[in-house]
Structure formats: structure tokens, C-alpha cells
N, C-alpha and C positions, 0 to 999 in steps of 0.2 A: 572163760577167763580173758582176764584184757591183756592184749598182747600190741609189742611195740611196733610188730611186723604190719597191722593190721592199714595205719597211717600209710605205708609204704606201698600198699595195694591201691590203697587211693592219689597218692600220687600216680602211680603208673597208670591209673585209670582216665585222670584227669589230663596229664599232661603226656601223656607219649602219642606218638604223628601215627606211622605203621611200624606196630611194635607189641609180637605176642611178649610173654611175661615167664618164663623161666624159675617159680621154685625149687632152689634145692635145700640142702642140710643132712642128719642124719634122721635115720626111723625115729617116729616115735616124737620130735620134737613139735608136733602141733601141728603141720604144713596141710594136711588137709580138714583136719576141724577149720581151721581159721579161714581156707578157700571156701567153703564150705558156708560157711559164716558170710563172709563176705559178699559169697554172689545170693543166697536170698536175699541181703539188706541194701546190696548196692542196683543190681536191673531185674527186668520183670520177667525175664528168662535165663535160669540156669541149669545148665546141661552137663551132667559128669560122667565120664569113660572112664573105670576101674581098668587098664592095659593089661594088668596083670591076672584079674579075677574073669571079665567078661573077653572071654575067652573066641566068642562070635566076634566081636566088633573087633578085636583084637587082628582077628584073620583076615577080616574084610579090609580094615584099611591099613593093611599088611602090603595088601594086595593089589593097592590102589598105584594107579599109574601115572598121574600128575595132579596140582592142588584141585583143579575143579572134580575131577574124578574123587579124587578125598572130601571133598565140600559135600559133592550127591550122597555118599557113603557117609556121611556123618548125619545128614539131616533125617537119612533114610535109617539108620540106627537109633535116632534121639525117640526120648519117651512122648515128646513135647513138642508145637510147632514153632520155630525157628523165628524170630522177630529180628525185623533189621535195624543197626544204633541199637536193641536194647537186649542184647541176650550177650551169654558169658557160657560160653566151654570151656570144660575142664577135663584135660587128660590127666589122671592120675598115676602112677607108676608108666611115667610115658618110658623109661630103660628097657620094659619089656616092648616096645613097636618104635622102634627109634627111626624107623619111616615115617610118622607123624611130624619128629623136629626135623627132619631135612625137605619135608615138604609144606612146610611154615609159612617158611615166605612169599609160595603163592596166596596162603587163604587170609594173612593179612594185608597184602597188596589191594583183594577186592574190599576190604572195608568194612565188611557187614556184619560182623559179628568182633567179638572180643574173645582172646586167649588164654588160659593159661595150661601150662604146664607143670608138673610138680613128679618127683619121683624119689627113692634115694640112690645111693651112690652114685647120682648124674655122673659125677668127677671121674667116675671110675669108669661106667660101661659107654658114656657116647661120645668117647676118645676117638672113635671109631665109622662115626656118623660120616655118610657121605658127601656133605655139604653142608656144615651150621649156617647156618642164616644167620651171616654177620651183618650187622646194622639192624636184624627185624628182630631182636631178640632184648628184651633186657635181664639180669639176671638178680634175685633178690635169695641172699642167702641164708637160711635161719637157722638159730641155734635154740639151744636151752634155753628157758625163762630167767633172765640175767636179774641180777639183787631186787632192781624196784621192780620188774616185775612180782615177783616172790613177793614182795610188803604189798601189792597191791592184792594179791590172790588171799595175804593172809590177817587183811582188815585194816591196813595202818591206812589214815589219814590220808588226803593228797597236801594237808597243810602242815603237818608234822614232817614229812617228806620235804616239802618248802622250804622250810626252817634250816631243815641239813641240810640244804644246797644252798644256801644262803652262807650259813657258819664257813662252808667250804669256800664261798668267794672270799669271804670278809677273814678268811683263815682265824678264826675266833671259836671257843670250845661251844659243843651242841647242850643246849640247857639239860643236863644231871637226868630227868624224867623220859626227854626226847632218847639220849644217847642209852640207859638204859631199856626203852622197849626197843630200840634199832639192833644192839648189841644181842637180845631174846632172840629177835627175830634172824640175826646173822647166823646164831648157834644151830640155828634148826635150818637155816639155808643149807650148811654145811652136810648134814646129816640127809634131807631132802633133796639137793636138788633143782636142778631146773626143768625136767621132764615131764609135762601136764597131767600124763594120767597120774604119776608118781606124788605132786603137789594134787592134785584132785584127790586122791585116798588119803592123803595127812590132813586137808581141810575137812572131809566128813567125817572121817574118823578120829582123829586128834594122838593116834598111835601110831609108833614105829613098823609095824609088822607087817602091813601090807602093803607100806611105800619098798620095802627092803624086797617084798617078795616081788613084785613088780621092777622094783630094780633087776633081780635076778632074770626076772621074763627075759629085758629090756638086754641085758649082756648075752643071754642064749641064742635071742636073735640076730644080736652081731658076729655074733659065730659061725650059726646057720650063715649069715649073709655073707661069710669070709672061705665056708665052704662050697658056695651055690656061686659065686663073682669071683673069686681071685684067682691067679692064674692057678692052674691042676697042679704041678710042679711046685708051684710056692704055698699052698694054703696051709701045711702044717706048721711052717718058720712064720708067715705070717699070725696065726692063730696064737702060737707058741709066744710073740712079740706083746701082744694083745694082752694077754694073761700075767705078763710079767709085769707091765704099767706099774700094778698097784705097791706090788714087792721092792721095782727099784726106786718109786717115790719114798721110801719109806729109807731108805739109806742115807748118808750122811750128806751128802751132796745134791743128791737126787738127779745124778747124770745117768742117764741111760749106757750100761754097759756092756759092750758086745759080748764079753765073756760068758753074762748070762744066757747067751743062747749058743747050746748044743751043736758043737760043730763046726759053730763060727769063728774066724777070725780077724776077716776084713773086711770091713764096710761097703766097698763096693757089692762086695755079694750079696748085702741086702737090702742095700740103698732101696731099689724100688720097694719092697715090702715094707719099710718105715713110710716111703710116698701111698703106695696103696693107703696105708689107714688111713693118714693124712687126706687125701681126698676123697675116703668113704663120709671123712667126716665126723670118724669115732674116734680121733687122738690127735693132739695138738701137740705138734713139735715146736720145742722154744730152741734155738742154734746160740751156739757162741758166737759172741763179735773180737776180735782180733784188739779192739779198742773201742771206747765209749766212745766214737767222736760218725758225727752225720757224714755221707748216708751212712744209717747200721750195714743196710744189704751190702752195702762194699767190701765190709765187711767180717763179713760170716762166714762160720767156718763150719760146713756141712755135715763133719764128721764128726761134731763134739755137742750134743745137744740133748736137753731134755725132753722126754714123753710124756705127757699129760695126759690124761684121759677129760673128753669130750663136756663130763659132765661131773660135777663135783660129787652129788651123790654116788653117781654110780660108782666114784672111787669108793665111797665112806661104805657104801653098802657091802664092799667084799669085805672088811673088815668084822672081828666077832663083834655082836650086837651090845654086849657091855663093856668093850672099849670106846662104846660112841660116848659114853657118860661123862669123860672130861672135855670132851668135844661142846655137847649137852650146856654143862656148867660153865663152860669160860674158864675154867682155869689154866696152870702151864704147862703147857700141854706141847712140849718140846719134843715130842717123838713124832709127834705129828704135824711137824711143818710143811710135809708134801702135802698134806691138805689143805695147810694156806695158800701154798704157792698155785694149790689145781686152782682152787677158787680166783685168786688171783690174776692165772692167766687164763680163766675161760671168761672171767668178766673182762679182761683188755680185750680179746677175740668179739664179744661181742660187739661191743663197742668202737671195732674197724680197726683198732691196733694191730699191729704185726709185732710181736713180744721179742725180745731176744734177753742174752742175761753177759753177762762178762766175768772170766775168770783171769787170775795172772799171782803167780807165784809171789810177787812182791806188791802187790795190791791185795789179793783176795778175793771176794767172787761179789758181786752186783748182781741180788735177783731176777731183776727185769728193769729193760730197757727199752723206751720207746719213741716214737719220733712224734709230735703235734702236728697240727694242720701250719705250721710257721716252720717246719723242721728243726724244731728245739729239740734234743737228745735230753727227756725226761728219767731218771735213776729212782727205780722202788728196791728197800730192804722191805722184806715180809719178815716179821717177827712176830713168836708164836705164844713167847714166853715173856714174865717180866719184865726181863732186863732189854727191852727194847731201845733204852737209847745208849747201848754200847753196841756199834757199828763202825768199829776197827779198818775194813775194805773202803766203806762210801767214802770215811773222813781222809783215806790217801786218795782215793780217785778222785776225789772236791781239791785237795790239794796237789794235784799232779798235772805240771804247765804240760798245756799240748791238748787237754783232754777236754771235748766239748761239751760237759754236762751243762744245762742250762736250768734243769730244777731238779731237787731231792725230796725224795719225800721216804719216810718210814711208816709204814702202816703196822697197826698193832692193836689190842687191846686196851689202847686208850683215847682217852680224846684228845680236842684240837691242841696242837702249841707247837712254837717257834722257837727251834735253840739252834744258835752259831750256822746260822743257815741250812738248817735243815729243819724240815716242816713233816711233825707225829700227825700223823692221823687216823682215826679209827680204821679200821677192816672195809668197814662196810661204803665210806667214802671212794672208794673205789670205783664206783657206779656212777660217780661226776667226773669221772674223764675221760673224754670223747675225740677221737682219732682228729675233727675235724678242728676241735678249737685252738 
């Protein structure tokens, strides 16, 4: 599958001085298909170490006492001989030999060869590493297959795509044909996913059932991984946190509330077990801002925030399999606005946003909120149902001197249009706004 990460391996390839290559993300999001992919199509030697499976080399360069000692130990483990400029190693699950990235920075200092690394919960286990190689490392982070990826996996056009990026600049509705196969294709996003193999079993098969059981694979292995990685002490609150995602999406607000977990009172106490998942990489915290006005991070208020989960199927997939039918159909589908909001902010997250949302007794609550490459304080309503252009909160926050919104936009189940300065746009528009512009 065509993946956006893919350009980004070639930039690092073309333009970095000394500088191994750092993937991370969660399991399962593609990160070694796509290495994988890469180094057959990009040099004439490529070299991969399973850290976790290959259990010998593992030891060996465990063992190893400085870079060129590691350099001997790698070429003397490779299936292949070693060409200089044109070969590519690949450590894969480097978390289990995190003596590999603290002895980095010698073996790209000599030059001869190309790096990468890839693993999951980097975030989480080489907190710990005795030396990151700062300056020799760059880090590319990947997620789920975000919306165009999806249209690209599931046949659409790259000229129909054009068009709605286009309508999006010229803020003008997508022609009636275009907006209905995009809208097709957003319903079964939502239900799908952005997790490769999960999208690979809906494109051969054209069925729900074995993207949904794969879903299920895909959350047992976050569990295993929350049992085998998180601290011994914390992994049933953590687990316990995990689980609850989907239930507190589904409430009126969709704020994550301590009360749901057993025991708990105060936030401090599990402050770090909300950051654990956060940098396993399997949930996405959106935090309150204090006020809509730049910077957000000033602020945010750490204690009052939503949990999203990583990946928007794997939300939809804990649900029973024939409540996904108004999902399915488009219609309004009001009980399920934490399902907008996942999709929502797992596509800002990809897209280099940092999301946040704003609540206030005498305003009301602002979905999401974000900053541009200009530090414009952008305002999204996610609306699930109908009545989309009644949005009571945004029209006092638009009206409230002091507040730095500089654009609003509603997204909804409909198409493009301009009213009293606020600009409706489909769901699936989404996917044109980029942290950098």
C-alpha cells in the first residue's frame, strides 16, 4: 500500500550529513512493511536484525564493547556482504538491544553504511538508554493510514482527490458525484481504520468480519504489550485506563473521568499511566485550554482532557457489529459522536497537529483546537447529526473580545459553505489541514 511515510524515508536518505533514522509509532501501523519496502527499492544491499526474534545477534551485539566492535559483529551476523554508500541496516524491534541506539553514533560517524531503526514503544522503553545520540539520530513518527491514505488503498482517483483539495482552497462545494463517493469512502473509514493489515482484509475481502477480528488481534497485543512494558505496579490501572477509552468516548462530553477507575481519586496518581499510553502510542490525549487564545500549550490544563484511542477503527471495532450500520449509512448518528471526534483527532495527530479542545461554563465546549504553521488558533465543531449549523459555544467564542480564534470551521455531513463567518465542511476535508500551512 502507498504510504505517506514512504517520501519521508527518502528525504532522510537523500538529505541527512551523519544521521541513523529512528522509526517509531504503535504495533502494527506498517513501520516495517514499508522499511522493508524501501530498502529493496532504494540500495543494493539490505540488511535486517529482528532484535526481538533473532535471539543470537541479539546477544552478540548486546555484547558489544564500542561502535567498531558493533560494526565487526554486524557484518559477521549479516546474511549478505556489506557494500560501502550502498547498503541499508535495519534493526527492527531495536527496545529489546537498546545498546544498538547508544552505540549509533559511532557506526554512522564512519560513513559506510545507512541506518535505520524501528521498534514499538520506543517512547516508553529507551527513556532509559545510556546515551541517545543527539544530533546522529532523526526521528520519523508513524501512525495509522490517515483519510487519503484510506482513498488511495480503496481505488479513488488521485484526480477526484484534486478536485477536493481544490474546493477546500477555493472554499466552494465538491461536485454532488465527487462528495458522494468521498462521503462512501469516509463511512467505511470510520468502521475500517487505518491499520494495514486491517485495510488489507476489507480491500480483499469487501467484508466487516475479518477487518473487526483483526482489530481484536491488534487491541490483545496492546495489552500483552501493557503487560510485558509497563511498570509491574502500574499495569492493571494502566490496562484498566485502556479499556475504558471506548465507554468514556461514548458519554456526553467525552472527558475522560477519573471516577471511572476503581480506586482512584486524584490525577496525580495516575498521571504517568495516562503518559504511558500516550507514548506507547495506543491513545491520544486532547487537554483543555484555559482559553482559545496562542500559544494553546500555555495553556493547558493537564488534568481535564480527553482519551482517544490511536486508531479510529479499533475504536468502532469494540462496538457490537450492527451498531456499526448507522455508521455504515451516514445517517444521525448522535450517540456516536466520539467516533467523530476519534477520527478527527487521529487525523490532526497525523498531520503534526497537537489538538486541544476548550470548555467554559459561559461559552460551552470547542471540539478542537489548533495552532498553523503562522500560529493562527484554528476552532473545529465535529457534528454528527443534522443540525450541524447550530453551534451555540463557537458563536460566543467568535464573539468573545479577548479570544484569538483566527479560523472556524464545522465539519459535518455536509458539503462546502460560508455562513456569518463560519465555514461547514464535509468530515472527510479534514485530511487538508496540515500543521505546517
Amino acid at each position: 500500500m502507498k504510504r505517506k511515510a514512504y517520501d519521508s524515508l527518502l528525504d532522510w536518505k537523500h538529505r541527512k550529513t551523519k544521521q541513523a533514522l529512528l522509526v517509531t509509532g504503535a504495533r502494527q501501523v506498517g513501520k516495517t512493511y514499508l522499511i522493508r519496502q524501501f530498502g529493496a527499492a532504494e540500495y543494493r544491499v539490505f540488511v535486517e536484525f529482528n532484535l526481538l526474534l533473532d535471539t543470537s545477534a541479539r546477544a552478540s551485539f548486546a555484547a558489544a564493547t564500542s561502535p567498531q566492535d558493533l560494526a565487526l559483529r554486524i557484518s559477521i551476523a549479516a546474511s549478505q556482504e556489506l557494500v560501502a554508500g550502498e547498503t541499508l541496516v535495519f534493526f527492527d524491534e531495536v527496545q529489546a538491544c537498546p545498546e544498538v541506539v547508544t552505540l549509533i553514533k559511532g557506526l554512522v560517524d564512519e560513513g559506510l553504511f545507512d541506518y535505520i531503526l524501528s521498534g514499538s514503544l520506543l517512547g516508553v522503553e529507551l527513556k532509559n538508554v545510556r546515551s541517545l545520540p543527539v544530533g546522529y539520530m532523526r526521528t520519523l513518527t508513524m501512525h495509522p493510514m490517515d483519510f487519503e491514505e484510506f482513498c488511495w488503498a480503496a481505488g479513488l482517483s488521485d484526480e477526484a482527490f484534486s478536485i477536493m483539495r481544490e474546493c477546500f482552497e477555493s472554499k466552494t462545494p465538491v461536485p454532488e458525484f465527487i462528495h458522494d463517493r468521498l462521503m462512501g469512502i469516509f463511512h467505511r473509514y470510520l468502521l475500517i481504520g487505518g491499520m494495514p493489515d486491517v485495510v488489507t482484509s476489507f480491500v480483499r475481502e469487501g467484508t466487516i468480519d475479518g477487518p473487526r477480528s483483526i482489530q481484536k488481534d491488534i487491541r490483545t497485543f496492546y495489552e500483552a504489550d501493557i503487560s510485558k512494558y509497563a511498570p509491574e505496579n502500574r499495569r492493571l490501572i494502566i490496562k484498566e485506563i485502556f479499556r475504558l477509552i471506548p465507554s468514556e468516548l461514548q458519554s456526553q462530553n467525552r472527558r475522560f473521568k477519573l471516577s471511572s477507575i476503581e480506586g482512584v481519586k486524584r490525577f496525580d496518581s495516575v498521571s504517568n499511566d495516562f503518559l504511558w499510553l500516550s507514548n506507547a502510542n495506543v491513545a491520544l490525549p486532547v487537554y483543555n485550554v484555559r482559553e482559545p487564545s496562542h500559544p494553546l500549550l500555555m495553556n493547558d490544563q493537564r488534568t481535564v482532557f480527553k482519551l482517544f484511542m490511536s486508531d479510529v477503527g479499533l475504536l468502532t471495532g469494540t462496538f457490537r457489529k450492527r451498531d456499526s450500520l448507522e455508521l455504515f449509512d451516514g445517517g444521525p448518528v448522535a450517540s456516536m459522536g466520539g467516533v467523530y471526534e476519534n477520527y478527527v483527532a487521529q487525523e490532526l495527530v497525523c498531520h503534526g497537529f497537537d489538538p486541544y479542545y476548550f470548555t467554559k461554563a459561559s461559552i460551552g465546549e470547542l471540539d478542537f483546537l489548533v495552532e498553523d504553521g503562522a500560529d493562527r488558533v484554528i476552532a473545529f465543531e465535529v457534528k454528527s447529526g443534522r443540525s450541524y449549523k447550530s453551534h451555540a459555544a463557537l458563536n460566543r467564542a467568535l464573539s468573545q473580545e479577548g479570544y484569538g480564534i483566527t479560523a472556524a470551521y464545522v465539519l459535518a455531513e455536509s458539503n462546502v459553505s460560508i455562513e456569518g463567518g463560519v465555514t461547514y465542511l464535509p468530515l472527510y476535508m479534514t485530511s487538508c489541514f496540515t500543521a505546517d500551512n
